[in-house]
KETIZA-531061 format. One record per atom (N, C-alpha, C, O, CB): residue number from 0; residue in one letter; atom name; x, y, z. Coordinates in pm, 1 decimal, padded with zeros to 6 digits. Glycine has a CB too. Example, Ala and Ser with C-alpha at 12.3 -4.5 7.8 and 13.67 -1.06 7.14 Angstrom:
2
(site 0,"A","N",(01319.0,-00569.0,00780.0))
(site 0,"A","CA",(01230.0,-00450.0,00780.0))
(site 0,"A","C",(01320.0,-00330.0,00780.0))
(site 0,"A","O",(01423.6,-00331.9,00846.5))
(site 0,"A","CB",(01130.8,-00447.3,00904.6))
(site 1,"S","N",(01285.0,-00225.0,00708.0))
(site 1,"S","CA",(01367.0,-00106.0,00714.0))
(site 1,"S","C",(01290.0,00003.0,00787.0))
(site 1,"S","O",(01340.9,00113.8,00803.9))
(site 1,"S","CB",(01408.4,-00059.8,00572.5))
END
This chain:
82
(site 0,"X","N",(-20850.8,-05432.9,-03427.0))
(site 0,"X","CA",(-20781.7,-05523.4,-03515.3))
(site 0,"X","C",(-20702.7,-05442.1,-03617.1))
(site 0,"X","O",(-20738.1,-05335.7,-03667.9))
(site 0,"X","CB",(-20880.7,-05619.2,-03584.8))
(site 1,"X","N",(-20577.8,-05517.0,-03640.9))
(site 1,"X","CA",(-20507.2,-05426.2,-03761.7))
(site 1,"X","C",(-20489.5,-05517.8,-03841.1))
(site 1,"X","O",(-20495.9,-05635.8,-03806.4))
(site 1,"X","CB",(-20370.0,-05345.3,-03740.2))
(site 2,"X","N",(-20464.6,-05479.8,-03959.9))
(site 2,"X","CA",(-20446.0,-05546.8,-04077.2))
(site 2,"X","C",(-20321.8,-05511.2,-04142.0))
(site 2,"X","O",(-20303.8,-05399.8,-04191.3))
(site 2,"X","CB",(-20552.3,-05526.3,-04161.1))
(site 3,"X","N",(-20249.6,-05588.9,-04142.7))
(site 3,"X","CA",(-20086.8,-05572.6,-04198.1))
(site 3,"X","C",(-20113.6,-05542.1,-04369.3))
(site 3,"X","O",(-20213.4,-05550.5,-04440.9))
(site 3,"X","CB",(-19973.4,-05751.0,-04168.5))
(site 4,"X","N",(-19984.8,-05506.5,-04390.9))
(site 4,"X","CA",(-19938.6,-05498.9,-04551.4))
(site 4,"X","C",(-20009.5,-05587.6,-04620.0))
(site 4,"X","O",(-20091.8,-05554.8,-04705.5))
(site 4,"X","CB",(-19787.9,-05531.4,-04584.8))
(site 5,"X","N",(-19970.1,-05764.2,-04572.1))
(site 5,"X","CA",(-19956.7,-05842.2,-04631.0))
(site 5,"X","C",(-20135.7,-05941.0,-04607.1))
(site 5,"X","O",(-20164.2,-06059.4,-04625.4))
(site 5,"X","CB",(-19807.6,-05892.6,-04588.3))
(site 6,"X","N",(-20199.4,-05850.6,-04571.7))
(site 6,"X","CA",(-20355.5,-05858.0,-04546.2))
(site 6,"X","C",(-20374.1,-05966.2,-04433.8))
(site 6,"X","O",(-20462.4,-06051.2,-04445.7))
(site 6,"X","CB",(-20445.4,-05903.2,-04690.2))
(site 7,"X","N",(-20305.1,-05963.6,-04343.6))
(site 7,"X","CA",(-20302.1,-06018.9,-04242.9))
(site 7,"X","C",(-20388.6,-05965.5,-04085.5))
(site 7,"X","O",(-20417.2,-05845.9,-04091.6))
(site 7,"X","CB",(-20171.6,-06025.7,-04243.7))
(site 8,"X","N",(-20414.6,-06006.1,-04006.1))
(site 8,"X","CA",(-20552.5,-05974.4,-03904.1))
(site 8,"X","C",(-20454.6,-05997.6,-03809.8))
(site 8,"X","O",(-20382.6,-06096.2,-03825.6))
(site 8,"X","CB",(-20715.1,-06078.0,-03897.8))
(site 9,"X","N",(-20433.4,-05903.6,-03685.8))
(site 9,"X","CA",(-20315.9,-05853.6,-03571.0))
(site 9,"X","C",(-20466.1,-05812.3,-03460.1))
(site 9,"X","O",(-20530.2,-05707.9,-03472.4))
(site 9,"X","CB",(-20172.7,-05671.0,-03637.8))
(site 10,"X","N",(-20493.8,-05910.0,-03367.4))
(site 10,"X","CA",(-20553.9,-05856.2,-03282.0))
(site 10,"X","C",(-20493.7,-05795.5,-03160.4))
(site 10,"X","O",(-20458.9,-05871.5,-03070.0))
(site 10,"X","CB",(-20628.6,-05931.1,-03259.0))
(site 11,"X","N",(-20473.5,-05637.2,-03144.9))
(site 11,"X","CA",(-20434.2,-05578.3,-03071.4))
(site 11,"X","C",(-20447.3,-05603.4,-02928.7))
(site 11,"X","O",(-20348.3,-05584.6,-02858.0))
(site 11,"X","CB",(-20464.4,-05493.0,-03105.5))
(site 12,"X","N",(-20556.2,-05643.2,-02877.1))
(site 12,"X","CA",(-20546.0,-05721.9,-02725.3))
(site 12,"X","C",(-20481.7,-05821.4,-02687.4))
(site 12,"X","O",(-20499.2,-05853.8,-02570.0))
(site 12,"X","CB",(-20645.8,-05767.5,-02683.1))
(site 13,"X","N",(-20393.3,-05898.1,-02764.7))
(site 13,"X","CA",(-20347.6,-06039.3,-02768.7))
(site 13,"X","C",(-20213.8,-05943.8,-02733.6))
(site 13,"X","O",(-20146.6,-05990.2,-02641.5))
(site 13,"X","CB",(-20367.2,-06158.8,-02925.5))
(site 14,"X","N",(-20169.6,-05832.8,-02784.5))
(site 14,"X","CA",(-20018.8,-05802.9,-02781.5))
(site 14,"X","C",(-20004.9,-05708.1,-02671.3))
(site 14,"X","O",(-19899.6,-05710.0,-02607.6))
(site 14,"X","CB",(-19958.2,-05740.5,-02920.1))
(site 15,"X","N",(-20082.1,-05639.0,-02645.4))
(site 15,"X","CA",(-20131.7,-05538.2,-02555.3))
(site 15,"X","C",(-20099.2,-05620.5,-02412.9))
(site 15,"X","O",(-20027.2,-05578.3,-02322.3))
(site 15,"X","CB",(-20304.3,-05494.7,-02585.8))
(site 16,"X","N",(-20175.5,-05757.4,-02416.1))
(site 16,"X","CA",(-20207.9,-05860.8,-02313.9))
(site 16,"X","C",(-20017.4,-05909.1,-02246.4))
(site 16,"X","O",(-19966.5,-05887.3,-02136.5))
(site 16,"X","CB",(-20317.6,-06019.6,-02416.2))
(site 17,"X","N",(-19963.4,-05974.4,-02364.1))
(site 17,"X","CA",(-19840.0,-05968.5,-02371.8))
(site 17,"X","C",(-19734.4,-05895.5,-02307.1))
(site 17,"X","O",(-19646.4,-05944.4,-02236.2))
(site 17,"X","CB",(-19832.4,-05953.4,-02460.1))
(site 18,"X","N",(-19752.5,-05755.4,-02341.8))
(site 18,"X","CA",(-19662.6,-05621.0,-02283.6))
(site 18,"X","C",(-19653.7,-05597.0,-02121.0))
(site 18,"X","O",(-19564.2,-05565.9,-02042.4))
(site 18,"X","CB",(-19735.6,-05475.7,-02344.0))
(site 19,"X","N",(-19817.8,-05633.0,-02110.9))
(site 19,"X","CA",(-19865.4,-05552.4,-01992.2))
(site 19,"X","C",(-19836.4,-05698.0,-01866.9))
(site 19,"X","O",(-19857.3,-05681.8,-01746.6))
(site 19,"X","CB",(-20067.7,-05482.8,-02019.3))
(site 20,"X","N",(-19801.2,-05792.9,-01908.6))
(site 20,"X","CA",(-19751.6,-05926.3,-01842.5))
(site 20,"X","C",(-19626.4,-05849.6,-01742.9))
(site 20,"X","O",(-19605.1,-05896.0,-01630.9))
(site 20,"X","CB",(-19684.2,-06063.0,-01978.3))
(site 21,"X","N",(-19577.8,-05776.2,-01773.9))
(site 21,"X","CA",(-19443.7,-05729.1,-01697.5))
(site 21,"X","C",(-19516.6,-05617.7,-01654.3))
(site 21,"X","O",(-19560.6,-05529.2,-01727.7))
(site 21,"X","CB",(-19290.4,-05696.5,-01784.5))
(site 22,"X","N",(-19532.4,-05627.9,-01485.3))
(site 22,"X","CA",(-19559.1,-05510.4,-01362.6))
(site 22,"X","C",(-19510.5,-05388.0,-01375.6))
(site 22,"X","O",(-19563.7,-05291.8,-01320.2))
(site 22,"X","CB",(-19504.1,-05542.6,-01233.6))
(site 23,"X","N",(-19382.0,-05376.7,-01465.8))
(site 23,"X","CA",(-19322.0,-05176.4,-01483.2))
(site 23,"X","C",(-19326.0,-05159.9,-01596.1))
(site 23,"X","O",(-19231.9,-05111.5,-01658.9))
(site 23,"X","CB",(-19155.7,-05111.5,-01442.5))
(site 24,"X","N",(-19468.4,-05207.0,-01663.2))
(site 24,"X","CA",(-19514.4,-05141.1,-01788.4))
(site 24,"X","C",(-19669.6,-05097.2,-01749.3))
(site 24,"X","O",(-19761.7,-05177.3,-01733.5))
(site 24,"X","CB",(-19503.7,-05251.2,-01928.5))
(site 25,"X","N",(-19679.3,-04953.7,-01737.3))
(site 25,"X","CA",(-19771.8,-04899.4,-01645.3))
(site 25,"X","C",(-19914.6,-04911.4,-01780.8))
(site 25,"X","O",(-20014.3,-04982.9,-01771.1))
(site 25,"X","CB",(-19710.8,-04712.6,-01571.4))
(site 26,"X","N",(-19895.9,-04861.3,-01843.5))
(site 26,"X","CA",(-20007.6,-04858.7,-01981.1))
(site 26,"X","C",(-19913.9,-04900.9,-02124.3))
(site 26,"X","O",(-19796.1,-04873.8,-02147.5))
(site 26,"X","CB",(-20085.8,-04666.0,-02007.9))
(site 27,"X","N",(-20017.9,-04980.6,-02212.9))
(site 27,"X","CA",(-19992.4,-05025.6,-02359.8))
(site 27,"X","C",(-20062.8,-05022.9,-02441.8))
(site 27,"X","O",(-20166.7,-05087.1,-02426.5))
(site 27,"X","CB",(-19963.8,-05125.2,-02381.0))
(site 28,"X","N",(-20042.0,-04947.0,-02570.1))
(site 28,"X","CA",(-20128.7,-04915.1,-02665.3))
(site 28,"X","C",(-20090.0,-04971.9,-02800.3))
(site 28,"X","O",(-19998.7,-04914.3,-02859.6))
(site 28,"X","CB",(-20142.3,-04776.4,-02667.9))
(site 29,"X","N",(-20142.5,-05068.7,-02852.2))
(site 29,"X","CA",(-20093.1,-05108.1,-02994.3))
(site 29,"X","C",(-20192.3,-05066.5,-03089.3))
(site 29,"X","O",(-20313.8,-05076.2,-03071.6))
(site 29,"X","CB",(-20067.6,-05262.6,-03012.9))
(site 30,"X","N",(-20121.5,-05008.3,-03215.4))
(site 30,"X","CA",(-20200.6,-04966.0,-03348.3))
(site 30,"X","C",(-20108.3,-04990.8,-03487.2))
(site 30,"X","O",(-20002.6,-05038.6,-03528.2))
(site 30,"X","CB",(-20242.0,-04793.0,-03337.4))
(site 31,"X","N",(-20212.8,-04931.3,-03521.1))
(site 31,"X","CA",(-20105.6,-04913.3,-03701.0))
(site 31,"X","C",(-20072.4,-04817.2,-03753.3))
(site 31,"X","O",(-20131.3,-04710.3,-03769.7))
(site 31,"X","CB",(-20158.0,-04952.7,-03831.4))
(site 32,"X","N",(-19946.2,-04861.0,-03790.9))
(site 32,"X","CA",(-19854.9,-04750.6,-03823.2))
(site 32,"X","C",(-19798.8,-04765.2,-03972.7))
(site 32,"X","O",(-19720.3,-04854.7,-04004.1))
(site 32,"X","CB",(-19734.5,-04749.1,-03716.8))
(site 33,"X","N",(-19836.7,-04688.8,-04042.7))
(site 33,"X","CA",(-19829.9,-04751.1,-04221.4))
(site 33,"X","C",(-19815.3,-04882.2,-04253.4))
(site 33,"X","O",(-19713.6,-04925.2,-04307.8))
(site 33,"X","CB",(-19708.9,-04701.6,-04305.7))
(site 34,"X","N",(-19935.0,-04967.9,-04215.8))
(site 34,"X","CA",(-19982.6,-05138.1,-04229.7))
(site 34,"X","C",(-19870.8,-05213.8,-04118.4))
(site 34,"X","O",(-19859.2,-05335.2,-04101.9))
(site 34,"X","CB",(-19953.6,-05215.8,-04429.5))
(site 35,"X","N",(-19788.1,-05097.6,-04043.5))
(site 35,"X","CA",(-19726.1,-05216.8,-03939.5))
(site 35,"X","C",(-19767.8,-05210.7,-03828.7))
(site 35,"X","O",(-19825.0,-05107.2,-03794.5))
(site 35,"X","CB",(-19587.6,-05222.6,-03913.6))
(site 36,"X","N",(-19753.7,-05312.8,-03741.7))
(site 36,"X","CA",(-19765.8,-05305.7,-03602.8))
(site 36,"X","C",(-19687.8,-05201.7,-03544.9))
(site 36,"X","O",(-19584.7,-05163.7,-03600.5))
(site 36,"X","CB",(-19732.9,-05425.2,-03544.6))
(site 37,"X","N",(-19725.4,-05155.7,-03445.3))
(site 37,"X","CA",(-19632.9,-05060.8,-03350.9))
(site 37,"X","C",(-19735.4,-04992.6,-03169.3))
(site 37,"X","O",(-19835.6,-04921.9,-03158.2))
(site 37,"X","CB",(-19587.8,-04889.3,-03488.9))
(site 38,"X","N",(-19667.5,-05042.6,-03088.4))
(site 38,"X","CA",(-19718.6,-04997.4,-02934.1))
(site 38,"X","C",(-19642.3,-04880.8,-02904.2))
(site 38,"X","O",(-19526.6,-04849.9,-02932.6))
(site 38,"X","CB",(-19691.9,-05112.3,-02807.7))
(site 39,"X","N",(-19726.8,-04826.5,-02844.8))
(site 39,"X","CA",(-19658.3,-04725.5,-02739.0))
(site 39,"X","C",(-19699.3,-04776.4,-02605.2))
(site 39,"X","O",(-19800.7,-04833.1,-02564.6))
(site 39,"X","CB",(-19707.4,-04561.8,-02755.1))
(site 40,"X","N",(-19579.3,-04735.0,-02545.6))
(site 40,"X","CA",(-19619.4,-04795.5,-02355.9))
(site 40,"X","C",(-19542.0,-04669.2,-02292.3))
(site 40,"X","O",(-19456.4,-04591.9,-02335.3))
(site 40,"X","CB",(-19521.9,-04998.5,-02280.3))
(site 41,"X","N",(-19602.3,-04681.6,-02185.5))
(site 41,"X","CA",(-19552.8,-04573.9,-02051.2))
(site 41,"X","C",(-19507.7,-04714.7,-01962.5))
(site 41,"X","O",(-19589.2,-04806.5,-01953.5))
(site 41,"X","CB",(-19714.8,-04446.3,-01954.0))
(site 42,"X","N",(-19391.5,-04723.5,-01906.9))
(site 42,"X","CA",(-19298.0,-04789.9,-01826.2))
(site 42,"X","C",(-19198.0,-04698.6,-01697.1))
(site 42,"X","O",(-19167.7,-04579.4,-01693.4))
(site 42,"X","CB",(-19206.1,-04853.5,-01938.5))
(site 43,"X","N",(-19173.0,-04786.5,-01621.8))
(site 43,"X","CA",(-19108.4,-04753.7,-01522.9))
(site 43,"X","C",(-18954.6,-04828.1,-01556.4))
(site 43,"X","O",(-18858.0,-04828.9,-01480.1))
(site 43,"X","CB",(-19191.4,-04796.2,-01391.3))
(site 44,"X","N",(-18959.8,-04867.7,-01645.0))
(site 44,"X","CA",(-18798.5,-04914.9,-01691.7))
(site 44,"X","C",(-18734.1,-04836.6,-01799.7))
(site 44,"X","O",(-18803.8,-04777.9,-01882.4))
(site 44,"X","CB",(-18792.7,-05068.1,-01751.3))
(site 45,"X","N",(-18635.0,-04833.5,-01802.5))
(site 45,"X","CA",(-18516.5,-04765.1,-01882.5))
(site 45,"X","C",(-18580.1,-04777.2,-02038.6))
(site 45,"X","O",(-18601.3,-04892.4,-02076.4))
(site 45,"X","CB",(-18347.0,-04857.0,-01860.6))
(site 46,"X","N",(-18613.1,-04664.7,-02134.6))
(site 46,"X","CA",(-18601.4,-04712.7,-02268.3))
(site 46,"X","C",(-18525.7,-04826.3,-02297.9))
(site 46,"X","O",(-18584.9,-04929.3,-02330.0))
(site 46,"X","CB",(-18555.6,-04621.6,-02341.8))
(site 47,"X","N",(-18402.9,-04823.2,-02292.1))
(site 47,"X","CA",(-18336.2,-04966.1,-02306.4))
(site 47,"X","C",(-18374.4,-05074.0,-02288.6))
(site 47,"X","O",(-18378.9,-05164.2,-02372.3))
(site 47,"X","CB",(-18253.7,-04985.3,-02250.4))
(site 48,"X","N",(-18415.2,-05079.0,-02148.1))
(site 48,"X","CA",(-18491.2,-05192.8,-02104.7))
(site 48,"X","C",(-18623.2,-05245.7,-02144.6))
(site 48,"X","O",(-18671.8,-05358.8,-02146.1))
(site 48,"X","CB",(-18502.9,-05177.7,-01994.4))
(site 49,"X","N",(-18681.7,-05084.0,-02188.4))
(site 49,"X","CA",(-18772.9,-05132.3,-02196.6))
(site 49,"X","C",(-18790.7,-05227.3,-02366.2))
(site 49,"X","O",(-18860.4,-05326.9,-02385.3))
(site 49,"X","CB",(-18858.3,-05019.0,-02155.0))
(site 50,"X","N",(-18702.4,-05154.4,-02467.9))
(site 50,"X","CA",(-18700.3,-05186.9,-02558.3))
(site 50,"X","C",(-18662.1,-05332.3,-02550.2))
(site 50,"X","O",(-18741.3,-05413.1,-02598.6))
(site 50,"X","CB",(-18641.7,-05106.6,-02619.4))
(site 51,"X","N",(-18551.1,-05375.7,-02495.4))
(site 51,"X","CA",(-18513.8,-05519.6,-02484.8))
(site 51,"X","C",(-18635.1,-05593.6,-02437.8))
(site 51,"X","O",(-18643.2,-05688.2,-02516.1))
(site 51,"X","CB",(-18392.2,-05543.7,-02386.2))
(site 52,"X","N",(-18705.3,-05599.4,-02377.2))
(site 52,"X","CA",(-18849.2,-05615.9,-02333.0))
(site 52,"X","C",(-18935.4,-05663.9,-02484.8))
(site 52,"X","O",(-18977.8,-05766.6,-02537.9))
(site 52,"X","CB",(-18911.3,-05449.8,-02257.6))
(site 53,"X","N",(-18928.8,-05531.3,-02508.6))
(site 53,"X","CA",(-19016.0,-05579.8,-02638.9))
(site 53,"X","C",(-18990.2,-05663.8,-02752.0))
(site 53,"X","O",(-19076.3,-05719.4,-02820.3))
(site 53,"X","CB",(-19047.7,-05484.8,-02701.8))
(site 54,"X","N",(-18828.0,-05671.3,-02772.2))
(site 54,"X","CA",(-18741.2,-05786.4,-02807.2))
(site 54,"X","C",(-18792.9,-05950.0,-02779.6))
(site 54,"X","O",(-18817.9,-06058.4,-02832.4))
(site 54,"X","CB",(-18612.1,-05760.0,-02724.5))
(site 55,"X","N",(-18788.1,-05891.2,-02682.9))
(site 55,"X","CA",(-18821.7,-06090.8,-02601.0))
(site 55,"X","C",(-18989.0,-06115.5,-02677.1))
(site 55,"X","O",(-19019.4,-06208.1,-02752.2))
(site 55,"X","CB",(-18850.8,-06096.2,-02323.6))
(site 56,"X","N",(-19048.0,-06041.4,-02646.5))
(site 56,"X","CA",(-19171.0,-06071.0,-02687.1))
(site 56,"X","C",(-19218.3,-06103.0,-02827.8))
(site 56,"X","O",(-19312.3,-06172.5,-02866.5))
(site 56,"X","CB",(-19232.0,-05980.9,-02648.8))
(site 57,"X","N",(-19107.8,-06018.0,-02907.3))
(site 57,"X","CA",(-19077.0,-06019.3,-03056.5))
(site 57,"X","C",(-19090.3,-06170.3,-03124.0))
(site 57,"X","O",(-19155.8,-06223.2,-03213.7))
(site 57,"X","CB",(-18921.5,-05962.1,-03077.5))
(site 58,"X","N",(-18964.0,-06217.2,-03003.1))
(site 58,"X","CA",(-18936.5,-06320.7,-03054.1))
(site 58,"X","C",(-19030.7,-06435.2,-03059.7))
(site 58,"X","O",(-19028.4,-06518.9,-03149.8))
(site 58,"X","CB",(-18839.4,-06346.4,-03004.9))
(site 59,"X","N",(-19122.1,-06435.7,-02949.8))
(site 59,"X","CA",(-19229.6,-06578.1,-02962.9))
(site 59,"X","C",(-19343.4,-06515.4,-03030.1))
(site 59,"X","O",(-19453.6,-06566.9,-03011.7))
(site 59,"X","CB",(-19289.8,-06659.5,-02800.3))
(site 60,"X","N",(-19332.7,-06396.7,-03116.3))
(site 60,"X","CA",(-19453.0,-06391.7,-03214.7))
(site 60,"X","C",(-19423.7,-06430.5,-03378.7))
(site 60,"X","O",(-19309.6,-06436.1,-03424.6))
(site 60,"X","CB",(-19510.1,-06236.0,-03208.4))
(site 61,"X","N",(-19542.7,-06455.4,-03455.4))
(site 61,"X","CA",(-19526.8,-06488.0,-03563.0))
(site 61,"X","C",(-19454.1,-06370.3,-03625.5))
(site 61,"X","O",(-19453.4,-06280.0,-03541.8))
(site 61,"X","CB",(-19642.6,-06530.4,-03615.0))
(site 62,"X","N",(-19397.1,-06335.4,-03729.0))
(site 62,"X","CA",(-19341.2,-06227.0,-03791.8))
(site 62,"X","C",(-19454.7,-06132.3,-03860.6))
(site 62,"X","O",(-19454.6,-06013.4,-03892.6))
(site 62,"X","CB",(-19239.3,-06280.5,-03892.9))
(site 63,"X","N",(-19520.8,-06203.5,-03866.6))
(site 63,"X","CA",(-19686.2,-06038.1,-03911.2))
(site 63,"X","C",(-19708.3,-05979.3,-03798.0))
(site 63,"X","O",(-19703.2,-05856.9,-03786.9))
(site 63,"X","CB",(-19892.5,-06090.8,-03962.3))
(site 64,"X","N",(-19735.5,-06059.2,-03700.5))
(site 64,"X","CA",(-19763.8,-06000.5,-03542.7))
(site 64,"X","C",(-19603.5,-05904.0,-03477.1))
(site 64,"X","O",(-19618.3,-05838.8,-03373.7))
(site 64,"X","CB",(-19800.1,-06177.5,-03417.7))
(site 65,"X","N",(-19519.6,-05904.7,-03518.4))
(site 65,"X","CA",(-19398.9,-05852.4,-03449.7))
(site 65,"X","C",(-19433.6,-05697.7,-03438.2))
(site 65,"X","O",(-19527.9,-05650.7,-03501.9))
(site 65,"X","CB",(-19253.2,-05884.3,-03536.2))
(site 66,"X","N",(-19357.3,-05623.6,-03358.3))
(site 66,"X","CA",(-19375.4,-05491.6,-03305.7))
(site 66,"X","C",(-19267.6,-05422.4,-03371.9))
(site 66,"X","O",(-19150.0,-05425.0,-03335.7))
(site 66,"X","CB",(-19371.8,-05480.1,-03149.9))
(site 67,"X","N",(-19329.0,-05341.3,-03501.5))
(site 67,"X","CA",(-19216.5,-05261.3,-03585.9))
(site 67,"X","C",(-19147.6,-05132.6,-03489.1))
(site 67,"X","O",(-19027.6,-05107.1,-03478.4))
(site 67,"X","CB",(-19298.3,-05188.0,-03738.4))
(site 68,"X","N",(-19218.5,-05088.9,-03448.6))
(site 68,"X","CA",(-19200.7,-04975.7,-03427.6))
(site 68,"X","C",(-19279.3,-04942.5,-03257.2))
(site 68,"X","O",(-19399.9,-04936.0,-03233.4))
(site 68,"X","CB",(-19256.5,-04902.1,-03563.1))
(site 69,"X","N",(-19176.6,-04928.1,-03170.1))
(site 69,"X","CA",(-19197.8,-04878.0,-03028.3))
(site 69,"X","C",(-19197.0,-04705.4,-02989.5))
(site 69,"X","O",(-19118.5,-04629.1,-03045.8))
(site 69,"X","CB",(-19079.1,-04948.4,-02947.3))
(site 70,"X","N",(-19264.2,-04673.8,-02919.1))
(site 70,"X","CA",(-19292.2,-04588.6,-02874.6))
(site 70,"X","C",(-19285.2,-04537.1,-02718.8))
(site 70,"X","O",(-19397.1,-04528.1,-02668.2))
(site 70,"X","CB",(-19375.9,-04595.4,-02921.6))
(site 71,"X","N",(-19179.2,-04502.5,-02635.2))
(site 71,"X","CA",(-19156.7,-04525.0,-02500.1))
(site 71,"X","C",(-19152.2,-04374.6,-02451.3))
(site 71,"X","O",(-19095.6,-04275.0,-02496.3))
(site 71,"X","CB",(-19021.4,-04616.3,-02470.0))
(site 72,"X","N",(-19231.0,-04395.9,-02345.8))
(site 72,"X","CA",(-19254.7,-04305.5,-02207.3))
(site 72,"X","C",(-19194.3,-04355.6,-02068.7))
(site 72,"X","O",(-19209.9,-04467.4,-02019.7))
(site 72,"X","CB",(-19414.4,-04295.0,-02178.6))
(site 73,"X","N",(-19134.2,-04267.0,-02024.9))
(site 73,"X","CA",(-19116.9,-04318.1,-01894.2))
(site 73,"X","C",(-19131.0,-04267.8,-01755.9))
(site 73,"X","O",(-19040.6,-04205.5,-01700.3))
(site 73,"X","CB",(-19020.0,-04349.6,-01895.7))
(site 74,"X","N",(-19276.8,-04302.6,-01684.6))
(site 74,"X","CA",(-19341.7,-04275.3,-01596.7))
(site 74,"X","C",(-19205.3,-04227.1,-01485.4))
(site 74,"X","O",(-19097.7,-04261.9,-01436.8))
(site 74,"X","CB",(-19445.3,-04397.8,-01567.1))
(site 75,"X","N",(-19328.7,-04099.9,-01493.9))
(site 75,"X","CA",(-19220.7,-03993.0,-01396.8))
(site 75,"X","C",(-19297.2,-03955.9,-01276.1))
(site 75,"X","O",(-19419.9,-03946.4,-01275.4))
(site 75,"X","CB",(-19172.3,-03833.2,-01477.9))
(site 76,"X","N",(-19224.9,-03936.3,-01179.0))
(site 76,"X","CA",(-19283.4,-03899.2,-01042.9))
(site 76,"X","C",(-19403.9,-03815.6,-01031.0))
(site 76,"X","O",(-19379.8,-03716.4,-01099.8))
(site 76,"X","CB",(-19187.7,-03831.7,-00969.5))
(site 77,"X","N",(-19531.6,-03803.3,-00974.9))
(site 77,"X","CA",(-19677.9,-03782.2,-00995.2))
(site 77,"X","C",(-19765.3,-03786.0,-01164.1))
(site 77,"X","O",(-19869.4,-03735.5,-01206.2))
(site 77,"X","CB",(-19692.5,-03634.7,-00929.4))
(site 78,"X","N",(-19652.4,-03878.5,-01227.3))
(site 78,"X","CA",(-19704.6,-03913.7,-01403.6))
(site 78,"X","C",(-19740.0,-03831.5,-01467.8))
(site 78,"X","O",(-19839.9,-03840.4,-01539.2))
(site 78,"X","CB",(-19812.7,-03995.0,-01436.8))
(site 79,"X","N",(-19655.7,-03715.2,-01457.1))
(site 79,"X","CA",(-19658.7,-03639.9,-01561.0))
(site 79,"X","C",(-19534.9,-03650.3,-01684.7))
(site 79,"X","O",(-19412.9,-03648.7,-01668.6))
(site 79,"X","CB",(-19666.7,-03514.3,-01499.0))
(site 80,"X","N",(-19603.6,-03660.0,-01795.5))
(site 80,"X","CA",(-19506.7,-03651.2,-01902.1))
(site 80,"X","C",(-19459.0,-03539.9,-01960.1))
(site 80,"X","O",(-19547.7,-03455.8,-01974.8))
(site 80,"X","CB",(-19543.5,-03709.5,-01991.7))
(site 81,"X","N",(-19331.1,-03500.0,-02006.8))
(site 81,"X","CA",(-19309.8,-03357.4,-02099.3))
(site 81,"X","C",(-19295.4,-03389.9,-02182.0))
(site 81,"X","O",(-19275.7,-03312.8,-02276.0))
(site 81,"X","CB",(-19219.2,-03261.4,-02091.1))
END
C-alpha cells in the first residue's frame, strides 16, 4: 500500500492488476516515489506505446491513484536488459 502526499491509501495490486491486463506487458511493479505513485514495467511494446498505454489507464483512475511517473524496459531477445 502507498500512501500519497495528500494521505491517501493506493493499493498497489489494484494498478499492477490494471497494467498487466495488456499481454505485451511482461512484468509490473508499482511503488512510491516521493508520496507519488509510479510503476515500472518490462514490455514488449515501444516506450511510446507503452507510455500511451499507461495514459489510457490514467484516465479511468481517480487522480490520487494516477501513475506520476513511468519507468520502461523493453524486453529484449533471451530478456536480458542493459
Amino acid at each position: 500500500m502507498i500512501i500519497t502526499a495528500n494521505g491517501k491509501n493506493v493499493y498497489v495490486d489494484e494498478i499492477e492488476k490494471l497494467i498487466l491486463e495488456n499481454k505485451s506487458i511482461k512484468t509490473a511493479k508499482v511503488f512510491e516515489e516521493n508520496y507519488h505513485v509510479t510503476a515500472s514495467v518490462v514490455s514488449d511494446l515501444s516506450e511510446s506505446e507503452t507510455r500511451a498505454y499507461i495514459d489510457d489507464i490514467n484516465l479511468c483512475l481517480p487522480e490520487f491513484k494516477k501513475i506520476n511517473k513511468l519507468y520502461v524496459a523493453i524486453d529484449t531477445l533471451g530478456g536480458r536488459i542493459k
